[in-house]
C-alpha positions in Angstrom: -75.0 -21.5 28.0 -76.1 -23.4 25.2 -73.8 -26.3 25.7 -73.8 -26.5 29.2 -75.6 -29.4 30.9 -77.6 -27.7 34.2 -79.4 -29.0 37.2 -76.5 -28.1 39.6 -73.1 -26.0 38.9 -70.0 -25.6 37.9 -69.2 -22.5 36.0 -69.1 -19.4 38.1 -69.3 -16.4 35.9 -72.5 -18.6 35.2 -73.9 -19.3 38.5 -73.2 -16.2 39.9 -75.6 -14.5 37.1 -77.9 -17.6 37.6 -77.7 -16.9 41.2 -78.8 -13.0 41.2 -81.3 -13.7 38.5 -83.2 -16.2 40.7 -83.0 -14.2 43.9 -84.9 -11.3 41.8 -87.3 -14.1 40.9 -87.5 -15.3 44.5 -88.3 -11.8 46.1 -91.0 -10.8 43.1 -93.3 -14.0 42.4 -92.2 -17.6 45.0 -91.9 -15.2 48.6 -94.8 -16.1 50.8 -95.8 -14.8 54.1 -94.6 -17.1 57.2 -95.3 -17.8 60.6 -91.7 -18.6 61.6 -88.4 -17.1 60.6 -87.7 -20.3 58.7 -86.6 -20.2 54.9 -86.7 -23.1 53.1 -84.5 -23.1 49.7 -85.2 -25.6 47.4 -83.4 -26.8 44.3 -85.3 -27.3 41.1 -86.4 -26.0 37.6 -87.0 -22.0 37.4 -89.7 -21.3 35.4 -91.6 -24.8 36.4 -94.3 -22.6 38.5 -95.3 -21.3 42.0 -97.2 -21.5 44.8 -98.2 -22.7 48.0 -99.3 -26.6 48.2 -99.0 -26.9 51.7 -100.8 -25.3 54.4 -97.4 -25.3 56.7 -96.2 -22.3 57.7 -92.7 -21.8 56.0 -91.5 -19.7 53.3 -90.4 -21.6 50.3 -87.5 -19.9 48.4 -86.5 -21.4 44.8 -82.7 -21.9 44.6 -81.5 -21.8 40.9 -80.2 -25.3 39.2 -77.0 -24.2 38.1 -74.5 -25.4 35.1 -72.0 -28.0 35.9 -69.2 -28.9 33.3 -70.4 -30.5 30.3 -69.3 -34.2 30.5 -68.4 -33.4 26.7 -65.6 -31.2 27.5 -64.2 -32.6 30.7 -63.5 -36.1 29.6 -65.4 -37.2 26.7 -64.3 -39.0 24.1 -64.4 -37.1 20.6 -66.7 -39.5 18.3 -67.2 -39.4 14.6 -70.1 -41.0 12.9 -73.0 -41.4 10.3 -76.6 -41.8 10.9 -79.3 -43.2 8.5 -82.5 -41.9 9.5 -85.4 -45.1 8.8 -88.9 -45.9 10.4 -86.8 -48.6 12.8 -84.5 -45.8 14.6 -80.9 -44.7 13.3 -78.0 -46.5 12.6 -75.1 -44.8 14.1 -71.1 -46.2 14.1 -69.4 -44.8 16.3 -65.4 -44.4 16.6 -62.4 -42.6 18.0 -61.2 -40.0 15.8 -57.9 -41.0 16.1 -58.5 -44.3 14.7 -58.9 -43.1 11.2 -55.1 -44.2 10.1 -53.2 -46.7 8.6 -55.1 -49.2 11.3 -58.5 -48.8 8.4 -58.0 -52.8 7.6 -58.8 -53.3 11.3 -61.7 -54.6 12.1 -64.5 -52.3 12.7 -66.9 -52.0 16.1 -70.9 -53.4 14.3 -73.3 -50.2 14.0 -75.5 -49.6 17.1 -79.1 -48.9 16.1 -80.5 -45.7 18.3 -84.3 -45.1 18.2 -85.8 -42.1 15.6 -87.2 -39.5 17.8 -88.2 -36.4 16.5 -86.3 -33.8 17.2 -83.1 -35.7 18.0 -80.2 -34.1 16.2 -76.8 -35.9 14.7 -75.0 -35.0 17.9 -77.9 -36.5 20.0 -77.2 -40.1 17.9 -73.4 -39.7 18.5 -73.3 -39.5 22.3 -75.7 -41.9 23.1 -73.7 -44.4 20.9 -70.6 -43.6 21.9 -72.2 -44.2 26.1 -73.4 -47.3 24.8 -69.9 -48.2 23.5 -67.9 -47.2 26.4 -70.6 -49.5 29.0 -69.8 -52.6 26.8 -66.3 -52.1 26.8 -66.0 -51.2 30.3 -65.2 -54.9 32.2 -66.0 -53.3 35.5 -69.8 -53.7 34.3 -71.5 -55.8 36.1 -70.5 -55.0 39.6 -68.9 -58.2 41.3 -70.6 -57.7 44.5 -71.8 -61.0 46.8 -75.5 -62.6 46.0 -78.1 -60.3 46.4 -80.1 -61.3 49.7 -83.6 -62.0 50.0 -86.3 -58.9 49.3 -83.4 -57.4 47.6 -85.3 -54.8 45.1 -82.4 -54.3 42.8 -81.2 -55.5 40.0 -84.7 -57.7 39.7 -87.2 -54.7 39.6 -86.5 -51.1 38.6 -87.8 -48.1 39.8 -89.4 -45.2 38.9 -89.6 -42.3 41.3 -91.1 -38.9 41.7 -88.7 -36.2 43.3 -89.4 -33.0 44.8 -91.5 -31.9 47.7 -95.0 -30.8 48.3 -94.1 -27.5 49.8 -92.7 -25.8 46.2 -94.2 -26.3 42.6 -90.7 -25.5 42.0 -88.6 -28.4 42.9 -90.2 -31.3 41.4 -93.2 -33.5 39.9 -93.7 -34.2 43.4 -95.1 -31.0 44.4 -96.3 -29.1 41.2 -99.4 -31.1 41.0 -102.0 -32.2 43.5 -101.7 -35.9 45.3 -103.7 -37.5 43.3 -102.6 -36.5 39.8 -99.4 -36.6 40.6 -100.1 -40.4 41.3 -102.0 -40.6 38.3 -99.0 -39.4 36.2 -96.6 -41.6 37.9 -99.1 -44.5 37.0 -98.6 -43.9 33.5 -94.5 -43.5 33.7 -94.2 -46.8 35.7 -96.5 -48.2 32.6 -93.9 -46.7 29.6 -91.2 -48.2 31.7 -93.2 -51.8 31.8 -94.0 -51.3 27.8 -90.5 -50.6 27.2 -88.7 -53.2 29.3 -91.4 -56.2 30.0 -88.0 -58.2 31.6 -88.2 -55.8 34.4 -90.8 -55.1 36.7 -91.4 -51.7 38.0 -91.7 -50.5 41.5 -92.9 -47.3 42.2 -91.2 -44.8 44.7 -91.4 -41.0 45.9 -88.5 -38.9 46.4 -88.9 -36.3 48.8 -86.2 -34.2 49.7 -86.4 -34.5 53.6 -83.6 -32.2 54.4 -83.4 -29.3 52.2 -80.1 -27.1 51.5 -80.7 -23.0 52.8 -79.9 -19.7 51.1 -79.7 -18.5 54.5 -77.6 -20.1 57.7 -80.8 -20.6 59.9 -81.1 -20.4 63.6 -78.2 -23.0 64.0 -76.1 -21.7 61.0 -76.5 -25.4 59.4 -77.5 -23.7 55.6 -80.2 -26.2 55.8 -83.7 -27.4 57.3 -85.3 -29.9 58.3 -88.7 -31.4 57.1 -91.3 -32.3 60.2 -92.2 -36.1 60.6 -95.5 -35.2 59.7 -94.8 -34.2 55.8 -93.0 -36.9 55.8 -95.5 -39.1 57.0 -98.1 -37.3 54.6 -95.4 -38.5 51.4 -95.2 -41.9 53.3 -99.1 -42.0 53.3 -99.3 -41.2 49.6 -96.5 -44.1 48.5 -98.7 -46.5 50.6 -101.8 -45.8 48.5 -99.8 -46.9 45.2 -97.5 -49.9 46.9 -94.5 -47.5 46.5 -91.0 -47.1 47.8 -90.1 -43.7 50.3 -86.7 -42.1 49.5 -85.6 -39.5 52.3 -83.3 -37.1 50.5 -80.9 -35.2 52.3 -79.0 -31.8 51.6 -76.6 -31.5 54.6 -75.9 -27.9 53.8 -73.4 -27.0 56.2 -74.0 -29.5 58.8 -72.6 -33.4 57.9 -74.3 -36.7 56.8 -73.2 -38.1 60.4 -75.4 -35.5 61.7 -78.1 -35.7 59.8 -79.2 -39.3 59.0 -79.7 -40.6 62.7 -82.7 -38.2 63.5 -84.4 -40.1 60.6 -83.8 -43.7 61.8 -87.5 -43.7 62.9 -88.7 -44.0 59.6 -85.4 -45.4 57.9 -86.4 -48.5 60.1 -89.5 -49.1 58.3 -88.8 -51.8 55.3 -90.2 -49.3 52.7 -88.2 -46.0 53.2 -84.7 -45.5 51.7 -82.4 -43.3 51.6 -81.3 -40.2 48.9 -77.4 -38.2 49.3 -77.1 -35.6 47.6 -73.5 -34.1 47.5 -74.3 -30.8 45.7 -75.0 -29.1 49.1 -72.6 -30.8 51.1 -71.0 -27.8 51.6 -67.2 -29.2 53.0 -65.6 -25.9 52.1 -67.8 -23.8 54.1 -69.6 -21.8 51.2 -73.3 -21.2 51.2 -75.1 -23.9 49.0 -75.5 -22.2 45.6 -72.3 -20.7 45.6 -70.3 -23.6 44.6 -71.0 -27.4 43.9 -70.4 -29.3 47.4 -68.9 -32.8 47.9 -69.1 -36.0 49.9 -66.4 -38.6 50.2 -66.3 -42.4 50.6 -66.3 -41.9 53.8 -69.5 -40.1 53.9 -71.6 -43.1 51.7 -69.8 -45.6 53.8 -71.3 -43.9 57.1 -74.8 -44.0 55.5 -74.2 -47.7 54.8 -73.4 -49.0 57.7 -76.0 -47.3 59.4 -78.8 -48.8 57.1 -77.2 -52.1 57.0 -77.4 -51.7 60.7 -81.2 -51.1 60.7 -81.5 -54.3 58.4 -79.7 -56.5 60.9 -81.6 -54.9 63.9 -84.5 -55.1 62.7 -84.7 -58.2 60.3 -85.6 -55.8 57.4 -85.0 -56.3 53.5 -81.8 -54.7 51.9 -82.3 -51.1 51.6 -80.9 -48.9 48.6 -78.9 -45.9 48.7 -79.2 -43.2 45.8 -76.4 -40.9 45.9 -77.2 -37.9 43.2 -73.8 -37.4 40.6 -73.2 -34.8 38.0 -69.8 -34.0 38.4 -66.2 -36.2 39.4 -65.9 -33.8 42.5 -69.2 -34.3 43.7 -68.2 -38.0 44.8 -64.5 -38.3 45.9 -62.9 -41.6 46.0 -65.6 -44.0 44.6 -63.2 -46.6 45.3 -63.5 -46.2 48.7 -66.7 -47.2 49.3 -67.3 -50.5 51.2 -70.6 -52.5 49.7 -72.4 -54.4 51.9 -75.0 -56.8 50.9 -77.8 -55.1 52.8 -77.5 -52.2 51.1 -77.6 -51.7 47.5 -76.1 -48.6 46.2 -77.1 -46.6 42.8 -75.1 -43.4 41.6 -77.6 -41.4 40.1 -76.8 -39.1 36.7 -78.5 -36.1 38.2 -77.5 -33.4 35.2 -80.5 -31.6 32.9 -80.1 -30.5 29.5 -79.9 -31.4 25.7 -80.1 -35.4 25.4 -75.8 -35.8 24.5 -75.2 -33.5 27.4 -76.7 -36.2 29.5 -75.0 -39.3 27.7 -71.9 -37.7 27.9 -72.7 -37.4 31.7 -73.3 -40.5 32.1 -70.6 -42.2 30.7 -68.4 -39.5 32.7 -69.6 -39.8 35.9 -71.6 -43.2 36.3 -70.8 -45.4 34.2 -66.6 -44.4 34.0 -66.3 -45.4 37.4 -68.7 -48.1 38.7 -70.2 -48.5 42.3 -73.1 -50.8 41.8 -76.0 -50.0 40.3 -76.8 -46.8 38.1 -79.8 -44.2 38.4 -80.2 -41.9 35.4 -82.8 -38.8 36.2 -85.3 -37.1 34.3 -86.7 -33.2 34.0 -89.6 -32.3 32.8 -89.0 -29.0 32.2 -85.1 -28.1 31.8 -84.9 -31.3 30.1 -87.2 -29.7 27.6 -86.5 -26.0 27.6 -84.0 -26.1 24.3 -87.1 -27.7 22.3 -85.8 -31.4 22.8 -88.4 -34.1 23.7 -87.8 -36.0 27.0 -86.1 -38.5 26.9 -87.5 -41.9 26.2 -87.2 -45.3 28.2 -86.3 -46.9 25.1 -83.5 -44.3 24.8 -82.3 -44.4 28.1 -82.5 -48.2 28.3 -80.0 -48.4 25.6 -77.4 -47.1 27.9 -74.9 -49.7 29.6 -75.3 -50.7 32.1 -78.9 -49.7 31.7 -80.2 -47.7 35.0 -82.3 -49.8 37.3 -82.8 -46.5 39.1 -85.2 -43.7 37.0 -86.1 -40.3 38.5 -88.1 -37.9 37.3 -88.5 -33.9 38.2 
């Protein structure tokens, strides 16, 4: 497991261990008693805490993250280089290892200079330089998409979101600490981001995972359940004190995004709630989510867009933004396919955890390989940082190209 990146799956003598081990976890220390026969599984970081933060009567199962395929050995490509340590950061030249032939009179690529964090390692360097190389090379980067309309968010601001939901410590920032500190702490992540990027203002958000993927099929046999509209009025009543955008995450489980996304209309209609697809528990094959990564199509995003840019012509709103979550090619099939529309802006979001060149190399795999529009890159406080490896910093991630205009943290 050491040089696999985690947050969702992919290798199944893996996640089937990952599985049993956090169903023993599950029945000894995050069961709670329930008034209703409702489970709710939630994805997240084991081993980030538990315990009630809700007074809502449901029982809150943590789900395991589990280990996709490294980016690194599904279609990276192998780098060599040196690095320099100095107090300015490290100097890093990165280059195929095929190109050390005859072709050595060829002109060389100028050395990228990567920031000096401690604890970073050689490999670390590599990756992000070799991300950094394959964004400026790419010509697909920027997007040609028509002029952004008025009150359009992105690319002008970036944001910085909390993800989870207040029913589990388990599953996010979001719910492992009270209201008010978590606001506190995003406070001070929305300031880094300033510091490190003055160009850029930063806008706030929370991300709460609305609809939330099941262990078990549920009264309707959907795998999934459905947050009340009061928590999510409570979330929307917290992102009001700070200013801050509402992203409504959804985990179709075994029911579809078609059936999903109209019962929130009521509060996607309000200029300051967008909208989160995550395709890890779309479960198109019919397995139970956690079994086996899910997937959506084009066809799937495009439904979502046309019903927000629906909402934005009915009801004379601002562009709204779609995040859809991405840590494997499967996850999103046919990225070509999908149909941009100017009043909705669209961000595939590197949604992997693990050692810092795990997550470059996702990144340049998944996101930045084959562009959509805009790019998120997320953020784990504690699987991030379970190897020893400091998170990492905006600087660092804002070297990336295109840089992500879309930052989550869990």
């Amino acid at each position: 497991m050491n040089s696999t990146l985690f947050n969702k799956s992919s290798s199944l003598a893996l996640l089937t261990v990952a599985v049993f081990a956090s169903l023993a976890c599950a029945a000894s220390s995050d069961a709670r008693p329930s008034a209703t026969d409702d489970q709710l599984a939630i994805e997240g970081a084991p081993g980030a805490g538990a315990g009630p933060a809700s007074s809502t009567a449901q029982t809150l199962v943590q789900t395991p993250a589990q280990a996709p395929t490294p980016a690194s050995t599904a279609s990276a490509t192998p780098v060599s280089g040196a690095a320099t340590k100095g107090q300015a950061g490290s100097t890093v030249t990165a280059s195929s290892t095929t190109s050390r032939t005859a072709k050595d009179s060829a002109p060389k690529d100028p050395p990228i200079t990567v920031p000096t964090i401690k604890g970073r390692t050689r490999k670390d360097s590599i990756a992000l330089v070799a991300a950094v190389k394959a964004g400026l090379k790419n010509t697909d980067w920027p997007v040609k998409t028509a002029p952004q309309l008025p009150g359009a968010i992105l690319p002008a601001r970036r944001i910085v979101a909390y993800y989870g939901n207040p029913l589990s410590k388990r599953m996010g920032i979001l719910g492992e600490l009270p209201p008010d500190e978590m606001l506190a702490r995003l406070d001070k992540e929305v300031a880094a981001w300033r510091r490190a990027d003055p160009t850029h203002p930063v806008q706030p958000a929370l991300h709460l995972i609305a609809v939330v993927a099941q262990g078990s099929p549920g009264r309707d046999g959907k795998y999934r359940l459905r947050m009340t509209d009061s928590l999510i009025n409570t979330v929307y009543s917290w992102a009001q004190k700070k200013n801050a955008l509402l992203f409504l995450d959804v985990q179709v489980g075994l029911s579809t995004v078609q059936e999903e996304l109209p019962r929130l209309v009521s509060f996607l209609q309000r200029p300051n709630v967008m909208l989160g697809l995550d395709p890890e528990f779309s479960m198109k094959s019919g397995n139970k989510p956690g079994t086996k990564i899910g997937t959506m199509s084009a066809s799937d995003v495009n439904y979502a867009i046309n019903l927000l840019a629906g909402l934005v012509k009915q009801y004379n709103l601002p562009p709204k933004i779609l995040v859809v979550h991405r840590f494997t090619r499967g996850m999103l099939t046919n990225s070509k396919g999908i149909k941009l529309d100017p009043r909705v802006q669209v961000v595939i979001d590197m949604d992997g955890w693990g050692q810092p060149w795990l997550k470059y190399d996702s990144y340049r795999s998944y996101v930045e390989a084959e562009p959509v529009q805009f790019t998120g890159f997320k953020l784990f406080y504690n699987n991030d940082t379970k190897k020893g490896d400091p998170l990492l910093t905006p600087p660092e991630v804002l070297m990336l190209n295109p840089k992500p205009l879309y930052i989550q943290y869990q």
